[in-house]
C-alpha positions as CSV (number, residue, x, y, z in Angstrom):
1,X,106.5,117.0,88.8
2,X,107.1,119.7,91.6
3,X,105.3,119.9,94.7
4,X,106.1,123.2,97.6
5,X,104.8,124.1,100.6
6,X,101.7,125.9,100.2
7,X,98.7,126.5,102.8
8,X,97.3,123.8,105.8
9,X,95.7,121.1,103.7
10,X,92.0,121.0,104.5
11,X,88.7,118.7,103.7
12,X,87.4,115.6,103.1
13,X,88.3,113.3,100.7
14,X,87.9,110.1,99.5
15,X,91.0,107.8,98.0
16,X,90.6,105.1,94.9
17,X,89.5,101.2,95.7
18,X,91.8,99.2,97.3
19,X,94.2,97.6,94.5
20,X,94.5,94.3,95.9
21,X,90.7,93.7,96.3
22,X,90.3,95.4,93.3
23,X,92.3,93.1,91.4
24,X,90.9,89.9,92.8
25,X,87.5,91.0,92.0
26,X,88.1,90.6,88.5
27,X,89.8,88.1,88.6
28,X,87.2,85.5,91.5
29,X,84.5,87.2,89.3
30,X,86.1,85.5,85.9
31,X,85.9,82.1,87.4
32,X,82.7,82.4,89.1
33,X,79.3,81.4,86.9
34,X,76.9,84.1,86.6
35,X,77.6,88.0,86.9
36,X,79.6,89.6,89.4
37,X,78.6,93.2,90.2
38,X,81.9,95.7,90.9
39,X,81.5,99.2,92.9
40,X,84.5,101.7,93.5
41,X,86.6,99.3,91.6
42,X,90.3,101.0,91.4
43,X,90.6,102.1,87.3
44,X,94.4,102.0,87.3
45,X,96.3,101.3,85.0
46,X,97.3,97.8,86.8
47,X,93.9,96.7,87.9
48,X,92.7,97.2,84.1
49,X,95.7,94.9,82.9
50,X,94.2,92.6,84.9
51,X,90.8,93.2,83.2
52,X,92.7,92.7,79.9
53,X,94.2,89.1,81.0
54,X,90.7,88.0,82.5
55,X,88.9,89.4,79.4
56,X,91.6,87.2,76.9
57,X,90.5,83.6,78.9
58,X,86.4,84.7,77.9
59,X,85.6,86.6,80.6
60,X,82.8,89.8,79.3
61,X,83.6,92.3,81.7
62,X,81.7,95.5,80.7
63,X,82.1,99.2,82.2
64,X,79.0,100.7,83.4
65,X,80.3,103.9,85.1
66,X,83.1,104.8,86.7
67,X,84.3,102.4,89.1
68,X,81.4,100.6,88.4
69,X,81.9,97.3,86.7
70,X,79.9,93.5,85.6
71,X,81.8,91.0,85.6
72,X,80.4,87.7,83.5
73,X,82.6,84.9,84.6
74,X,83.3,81.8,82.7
75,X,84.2,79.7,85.3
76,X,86.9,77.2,87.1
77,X,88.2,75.0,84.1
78,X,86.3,76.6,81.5
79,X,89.3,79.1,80.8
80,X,90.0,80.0,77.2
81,X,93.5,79.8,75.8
82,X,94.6,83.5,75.3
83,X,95.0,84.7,71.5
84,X,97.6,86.7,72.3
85,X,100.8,87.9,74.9
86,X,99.2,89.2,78.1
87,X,101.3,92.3,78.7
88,X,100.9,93.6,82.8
89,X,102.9,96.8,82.1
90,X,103.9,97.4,86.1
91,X,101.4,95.0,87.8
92,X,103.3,92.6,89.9
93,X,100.5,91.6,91.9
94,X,98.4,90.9,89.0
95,X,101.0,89.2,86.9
96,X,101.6,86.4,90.1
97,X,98.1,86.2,90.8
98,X,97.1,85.4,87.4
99,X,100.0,83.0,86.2
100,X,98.2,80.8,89.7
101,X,94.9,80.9,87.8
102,X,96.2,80.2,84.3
103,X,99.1,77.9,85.7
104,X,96.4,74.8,86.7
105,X,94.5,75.3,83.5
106,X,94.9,73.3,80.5
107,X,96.1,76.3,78.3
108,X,99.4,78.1,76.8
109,X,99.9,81.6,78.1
110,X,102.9,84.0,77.7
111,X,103.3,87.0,79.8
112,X,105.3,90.3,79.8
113,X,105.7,93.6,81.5
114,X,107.5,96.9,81.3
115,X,110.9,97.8,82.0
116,X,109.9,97.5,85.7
117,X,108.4,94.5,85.8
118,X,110.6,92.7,84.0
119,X,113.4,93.2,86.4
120,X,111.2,91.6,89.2
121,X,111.8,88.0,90.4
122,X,108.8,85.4,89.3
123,X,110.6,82.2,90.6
124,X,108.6,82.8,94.0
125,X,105.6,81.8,91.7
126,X,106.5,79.5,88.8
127,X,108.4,77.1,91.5
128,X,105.0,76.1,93.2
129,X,103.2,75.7,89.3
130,X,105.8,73.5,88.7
131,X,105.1,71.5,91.5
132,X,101.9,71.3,90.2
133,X,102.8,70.1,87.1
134,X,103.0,73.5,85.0
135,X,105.5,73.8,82.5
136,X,107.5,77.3,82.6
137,X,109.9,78.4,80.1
138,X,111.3,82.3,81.1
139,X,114.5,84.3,81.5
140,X,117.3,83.8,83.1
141,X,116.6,84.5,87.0
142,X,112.9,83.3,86.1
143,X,112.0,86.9,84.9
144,X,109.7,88.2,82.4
145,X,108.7,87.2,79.5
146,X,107.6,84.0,80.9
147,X,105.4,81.2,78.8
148,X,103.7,78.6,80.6
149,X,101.5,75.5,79.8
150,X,99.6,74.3,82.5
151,X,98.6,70.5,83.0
152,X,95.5,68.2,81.9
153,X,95.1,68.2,85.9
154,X,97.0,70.2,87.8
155,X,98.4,68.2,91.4
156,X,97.4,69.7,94.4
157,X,100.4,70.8,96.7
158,X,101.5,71.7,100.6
159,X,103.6,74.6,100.6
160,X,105.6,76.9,102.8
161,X,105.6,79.7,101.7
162,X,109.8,80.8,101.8
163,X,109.1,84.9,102.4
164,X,106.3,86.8,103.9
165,X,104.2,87.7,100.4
166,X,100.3,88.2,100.0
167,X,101.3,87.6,96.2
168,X,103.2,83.8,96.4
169,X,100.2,82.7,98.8
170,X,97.8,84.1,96.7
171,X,98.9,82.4,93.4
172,X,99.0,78.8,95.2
173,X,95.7,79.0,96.3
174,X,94.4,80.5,93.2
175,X,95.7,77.7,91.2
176,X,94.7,75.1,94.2
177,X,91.2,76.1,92.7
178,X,91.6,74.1,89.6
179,X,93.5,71.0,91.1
180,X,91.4,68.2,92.0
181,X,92.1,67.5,96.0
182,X,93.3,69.7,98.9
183,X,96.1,72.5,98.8
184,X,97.6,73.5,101.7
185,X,99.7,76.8,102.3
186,X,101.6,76.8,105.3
187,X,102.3,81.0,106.1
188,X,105.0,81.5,109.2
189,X,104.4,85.0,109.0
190,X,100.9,86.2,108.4
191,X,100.3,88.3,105.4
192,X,97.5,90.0,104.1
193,X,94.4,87.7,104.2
194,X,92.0,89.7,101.3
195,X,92.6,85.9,99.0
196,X,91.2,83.9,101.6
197,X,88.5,85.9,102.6
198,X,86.9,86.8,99.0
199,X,87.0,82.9,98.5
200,X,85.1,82.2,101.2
201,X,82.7,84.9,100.0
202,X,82.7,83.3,96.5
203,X,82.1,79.8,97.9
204,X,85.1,78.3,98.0
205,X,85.8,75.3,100.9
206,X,88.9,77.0,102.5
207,X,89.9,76.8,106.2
208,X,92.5,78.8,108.4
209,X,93.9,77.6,111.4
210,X,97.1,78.5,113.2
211,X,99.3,75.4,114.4
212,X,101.8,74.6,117.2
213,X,104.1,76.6,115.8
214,X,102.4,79.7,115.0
215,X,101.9,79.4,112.0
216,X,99.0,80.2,109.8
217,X,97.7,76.8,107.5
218,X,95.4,77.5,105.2
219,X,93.8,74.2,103.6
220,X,91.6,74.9,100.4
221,X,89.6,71.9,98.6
222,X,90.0,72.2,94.8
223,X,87.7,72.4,92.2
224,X,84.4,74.4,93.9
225,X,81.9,76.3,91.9
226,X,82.6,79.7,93.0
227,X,79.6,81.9,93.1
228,X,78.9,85.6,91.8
229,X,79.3,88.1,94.2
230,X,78.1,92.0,94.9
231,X,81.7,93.3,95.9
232,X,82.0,97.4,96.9
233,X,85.0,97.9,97.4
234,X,86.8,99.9,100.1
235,X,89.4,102.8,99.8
236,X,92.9,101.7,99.2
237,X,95.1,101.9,103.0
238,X,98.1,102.0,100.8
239,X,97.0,104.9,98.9
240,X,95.4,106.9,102.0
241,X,99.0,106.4,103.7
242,X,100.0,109.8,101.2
243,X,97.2,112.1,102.2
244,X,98.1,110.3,105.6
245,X,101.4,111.2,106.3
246,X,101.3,115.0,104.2
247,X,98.1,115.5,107.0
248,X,100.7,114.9,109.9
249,X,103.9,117.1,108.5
250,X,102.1,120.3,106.7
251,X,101.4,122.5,109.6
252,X,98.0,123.6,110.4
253,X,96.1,120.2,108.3
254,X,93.2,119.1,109.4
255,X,91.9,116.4,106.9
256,X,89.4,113.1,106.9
257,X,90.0,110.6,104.6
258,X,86.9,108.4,104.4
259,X,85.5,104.4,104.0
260,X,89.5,103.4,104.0
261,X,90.0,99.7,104.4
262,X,90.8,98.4,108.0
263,X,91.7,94.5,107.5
264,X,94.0,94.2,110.0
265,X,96.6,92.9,108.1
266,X,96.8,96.4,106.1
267,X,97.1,98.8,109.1
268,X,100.9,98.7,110.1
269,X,101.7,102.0,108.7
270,X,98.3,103.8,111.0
271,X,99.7,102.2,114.3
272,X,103.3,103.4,113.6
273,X,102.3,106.8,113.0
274,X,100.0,107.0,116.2
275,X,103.1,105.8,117.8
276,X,105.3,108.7,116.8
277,X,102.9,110.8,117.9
278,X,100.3,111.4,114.8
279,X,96.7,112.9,116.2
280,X,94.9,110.4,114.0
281,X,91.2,109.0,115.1
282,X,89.3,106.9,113.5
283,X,85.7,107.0,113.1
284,X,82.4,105.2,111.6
285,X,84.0,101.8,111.9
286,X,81.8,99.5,109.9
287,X,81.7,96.4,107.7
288,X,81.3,95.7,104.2
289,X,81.9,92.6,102.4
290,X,83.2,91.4,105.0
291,X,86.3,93.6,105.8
292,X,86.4,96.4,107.7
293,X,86.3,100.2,107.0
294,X,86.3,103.6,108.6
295,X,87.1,107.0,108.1
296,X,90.5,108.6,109.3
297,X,90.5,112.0,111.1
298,X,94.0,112.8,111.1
299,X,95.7,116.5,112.1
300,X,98.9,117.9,111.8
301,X,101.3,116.6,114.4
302,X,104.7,117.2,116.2
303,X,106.4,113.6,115.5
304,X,109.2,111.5,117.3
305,X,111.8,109.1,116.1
306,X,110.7,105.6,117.4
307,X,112.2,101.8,116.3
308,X,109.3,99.5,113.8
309,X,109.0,96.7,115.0
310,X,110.2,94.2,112.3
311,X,107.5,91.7,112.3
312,X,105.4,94.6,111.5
313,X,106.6,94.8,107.9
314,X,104.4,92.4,106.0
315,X,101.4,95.0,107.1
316,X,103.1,97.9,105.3
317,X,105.9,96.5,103.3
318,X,103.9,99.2,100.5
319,X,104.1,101.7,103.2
320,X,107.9,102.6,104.1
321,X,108.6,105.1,101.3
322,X,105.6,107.4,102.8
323,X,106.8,106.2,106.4
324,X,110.1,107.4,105.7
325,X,109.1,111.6,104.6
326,X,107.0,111.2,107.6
327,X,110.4,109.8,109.6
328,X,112.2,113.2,107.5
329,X,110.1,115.6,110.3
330,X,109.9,113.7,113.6
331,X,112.6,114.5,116.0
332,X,115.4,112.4,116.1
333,X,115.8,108.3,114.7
334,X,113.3,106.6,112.8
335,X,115.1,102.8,112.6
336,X,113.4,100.2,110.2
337,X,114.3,97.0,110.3
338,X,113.7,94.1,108.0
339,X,112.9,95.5,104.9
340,X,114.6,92.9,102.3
341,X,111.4,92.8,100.2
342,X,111.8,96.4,99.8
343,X,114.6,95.2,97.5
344,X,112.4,93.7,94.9
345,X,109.3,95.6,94.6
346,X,108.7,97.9,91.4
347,X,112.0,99.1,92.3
348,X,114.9,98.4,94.6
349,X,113.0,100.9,96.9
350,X,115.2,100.5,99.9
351,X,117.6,102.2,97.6
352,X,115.6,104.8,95.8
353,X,114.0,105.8,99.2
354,X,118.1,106.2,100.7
355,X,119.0,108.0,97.5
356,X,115.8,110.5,97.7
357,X,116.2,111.8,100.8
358,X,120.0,112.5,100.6
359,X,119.5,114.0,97.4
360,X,117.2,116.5,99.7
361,X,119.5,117.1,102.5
362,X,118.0,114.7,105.0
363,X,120.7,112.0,107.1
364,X,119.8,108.4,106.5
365,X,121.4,105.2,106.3
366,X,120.9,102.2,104.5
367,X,122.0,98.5,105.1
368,X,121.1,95.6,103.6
369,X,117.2,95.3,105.3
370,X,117.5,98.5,107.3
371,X,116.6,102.1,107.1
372,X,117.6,104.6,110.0
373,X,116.4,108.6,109.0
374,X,117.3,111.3,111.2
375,X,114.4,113.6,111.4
376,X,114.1,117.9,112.3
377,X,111.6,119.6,112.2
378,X,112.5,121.6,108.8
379,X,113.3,118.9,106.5
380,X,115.1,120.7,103.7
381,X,114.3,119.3,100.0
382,X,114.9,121.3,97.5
383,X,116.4,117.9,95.2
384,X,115.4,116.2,92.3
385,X,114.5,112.5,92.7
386,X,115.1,109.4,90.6
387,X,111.8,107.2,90.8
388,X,113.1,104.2,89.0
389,X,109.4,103.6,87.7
390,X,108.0,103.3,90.7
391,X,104.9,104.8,91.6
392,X,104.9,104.9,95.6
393,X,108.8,106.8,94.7
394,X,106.7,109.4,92.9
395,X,104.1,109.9,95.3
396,X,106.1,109.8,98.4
397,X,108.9,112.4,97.5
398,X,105.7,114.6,96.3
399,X,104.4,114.3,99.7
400,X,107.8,115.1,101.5
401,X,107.7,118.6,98.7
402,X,104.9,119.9,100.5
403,X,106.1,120.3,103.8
404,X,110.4,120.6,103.0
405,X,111.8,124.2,103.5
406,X,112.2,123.9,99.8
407,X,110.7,122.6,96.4
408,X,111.0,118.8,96.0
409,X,110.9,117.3,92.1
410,X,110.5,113.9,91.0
411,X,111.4,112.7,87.5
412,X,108.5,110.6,86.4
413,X,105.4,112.1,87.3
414,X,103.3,109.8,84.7
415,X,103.9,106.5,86.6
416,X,101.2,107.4,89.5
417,X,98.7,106.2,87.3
418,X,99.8,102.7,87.8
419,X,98.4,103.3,91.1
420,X,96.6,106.3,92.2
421,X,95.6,107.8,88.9
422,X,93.5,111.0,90.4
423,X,96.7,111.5,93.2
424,X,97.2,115.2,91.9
425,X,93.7,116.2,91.8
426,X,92.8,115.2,95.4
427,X,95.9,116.9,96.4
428,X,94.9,119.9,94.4
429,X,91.8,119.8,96.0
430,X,93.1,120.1,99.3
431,X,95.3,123.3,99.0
432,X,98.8,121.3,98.3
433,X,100.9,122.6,95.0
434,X,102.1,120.6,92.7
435,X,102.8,121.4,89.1
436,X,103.7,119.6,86.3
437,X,106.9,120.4,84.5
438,X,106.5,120.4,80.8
439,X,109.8,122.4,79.7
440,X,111.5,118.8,78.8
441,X,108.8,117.7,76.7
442,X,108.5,120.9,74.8
């Protein structure tokens, strides 16, 4: 795909359901007895893998329209032993999330993924199981494929978790669920909280405190009957940080994105950019399900150079490949620091981030957890860029094509869908160009 400056980009628009949410209401709905209603429920192709893995333990879970879903759970320790290999394609977060709920169960399960995927480290997760008692047999590194058996009962744990990730705290609790007893998950650095939140909602006896130290310890009592929930869920932050940062760099935009998720544990890449300067309000703050939402009135902006604030990364670890095209057209230094995760997502992203924007004229520097870009005013593009099978690579180099003094292309245009599956269309929609570039296939 190629994407070019074209006219201001205009309207109001409205991005797909968050993916994290989106994925645990599948999944909280499967274990949960009765029927769990599903509204704006992301239809990527990584939430429905998660569908697939939830349907293959007995869970019905039946399309009504689009984005609209029932879920009929089975419920905790009733799961099914899947008749066949559960295959995630790209979905790290619902790969870790669902090896917690099938590690505490009583059943075989083997698991695999895509090129992509299979590249990514699963140790994080399968350490904890076996703590548990879950027996793990994988590839070297502790990489996919990766069989496991869980236990008779599963042994309910206290763990710290060693790196900030949503993910590794998610799949302890999730397999806390089915251990008789009380897991603890002791959190240094706070991560996005959706877990712990939609179990409460679901009726699970969890607690959060913060101790001496600072740090967050979350205490969950195993084995609750978890309760069928009406879940709507909000717009993805992660996805509205594209139509986000193309707002701010194409001159003239003036767009609203609306009902985008607020947690507060999902806003880092919002405050940055109000702190370089974006002219970004938001309005009709409200609650549903017990997060918050509201719509985002942002307009294009002159941008500065400013330093993130490290601690700040486990709000928008997703969020730096868009952060840095925004970085490509504020005056002087953008410096990021610690971005080690960025090393290990669906690609080495630090890297492919680095090696995008010098392919398209634009001064940067990569460490080892560090990105500084150099910013103008007239970023210059006119490259081709490597996306390594990785979505937010995709999307974010498309974003930086529409406001470069020249055409920006990315190789993989097909991998958006993992994500953002209507990401051209919206974009179409609001007077950006992209095309798709078919002379290689033909």
């Amino acid at each position: 795909m190629t994407s070019s400056l074209g006219s201001p980009l205009t309207g109001t628009i409205r991005v797909p359901g968050d993916k994290s949410i989106s994925h645990r209401s599948l999944m909280f709905g499967a274990l949960a007895v009765g029927r769990t209603t599903v509204k704006g429920l992301l239809e990527s192709e990584d939430v429905l893998a998660t569908a697939d893995a939830m349907r293959a333990v007995g869970a019905t879970i039946t399309k009504l329209e689009d984005g609209s879903y029932t879920v009929d759970g089975i419920g905790l320790g009733s799961l099914l032993e899947p008749e066949h290999v559960i295959d995630f394609g790209n979905a790290g977060t619902g790969v870790r999330l669902t090896m917690g709920i099938f590690g505490s169960h009583n059943i075989a399960a083997t698991f695999v993924g895509d090129a992509s995927l299979s590249k990514r480290p699963m140790g994080r997760v399968l350490n904890p199981l076996r703590d548990m008692g879950t027996n793990v047999i994988a590839r070297d590194g502790d990489r996919l494929p990766a069989s496991i058996r869980g236990p008779e009962q599963a042994l309910p744990i206290t763990y710290r978790v060693p790196m900030p990730s949503a993910q590794v705290k998610s799949a302890v609790l999730l397999a806390g669920l089915n251990a008789a007893g009380e897991t603890t998950v002791i959190e240094p650095i706070p991560t996005r909280d959706h877990t712990e939140k939609m179990l409460k909602g679901f009726g699970a006896d969890i607690s959060v405190t913060v101790n001496e130290a600072g740090e967050r310890v979350i205490k969950l009592q195993g084995q609750p009957e978890l309760k069928p929930q009406d879940i709507d869920v909000p717009g993805d932050p992660s996805s509205a940080g594209f139509p986000l940062v193309a707002a701010l760099i194409v001159p003239g935009s003036d767009v609203v994105i609306e009902n985008v998720l607020l947690n507060e544990h999902r806003t880092g890449l919002i405050t940055t950019l109000i702190e370089m300067g974006g002219d970004i309000s938001i309005v009709n703050r409200r609650e549903t399900g017990g997060e918050e939402v509201g719509d985002l009135h942002v307009k294009a902006s002159k941008l500065k150079g400013i330093t993130v604030p490290a601690d700040r990364a486990p709000s928008m670890i997703d969020e730096y490949p868009v952060l840095a095209i925004a970085a490509a057209f504020a005056e002087g230094d953008t410096f990021m620091p610690g971005l080690e995760e960025l090393r290990v997502k669906e690609s080495d992203r630090l890297a492919a981030v680095a090696r995008g924007l010098e392919a398209n004229g634009i001064p940067c520097v990569e460490t080892a957890d560090t990105l500084t870009v150099t910013g103008g005013a007239d970023a210059i593009g006119g490259g081709t860029v490597v996306t390594h099978l990785d979505h937010r690579i995709a999307m974010s180099f498309l974003v930086l094509g529409m406001a470069a003094h020249k055409p920006v292309t990315v190789d993989d245009g097909a991998v958006i869908a993992t994500s953002f599956p209507t990401f051209t269309g919206l974009f179409d929609g609001l007077g950006a160009k992209i095309s798709a570039n078919t002379s290689e296939a033909a």
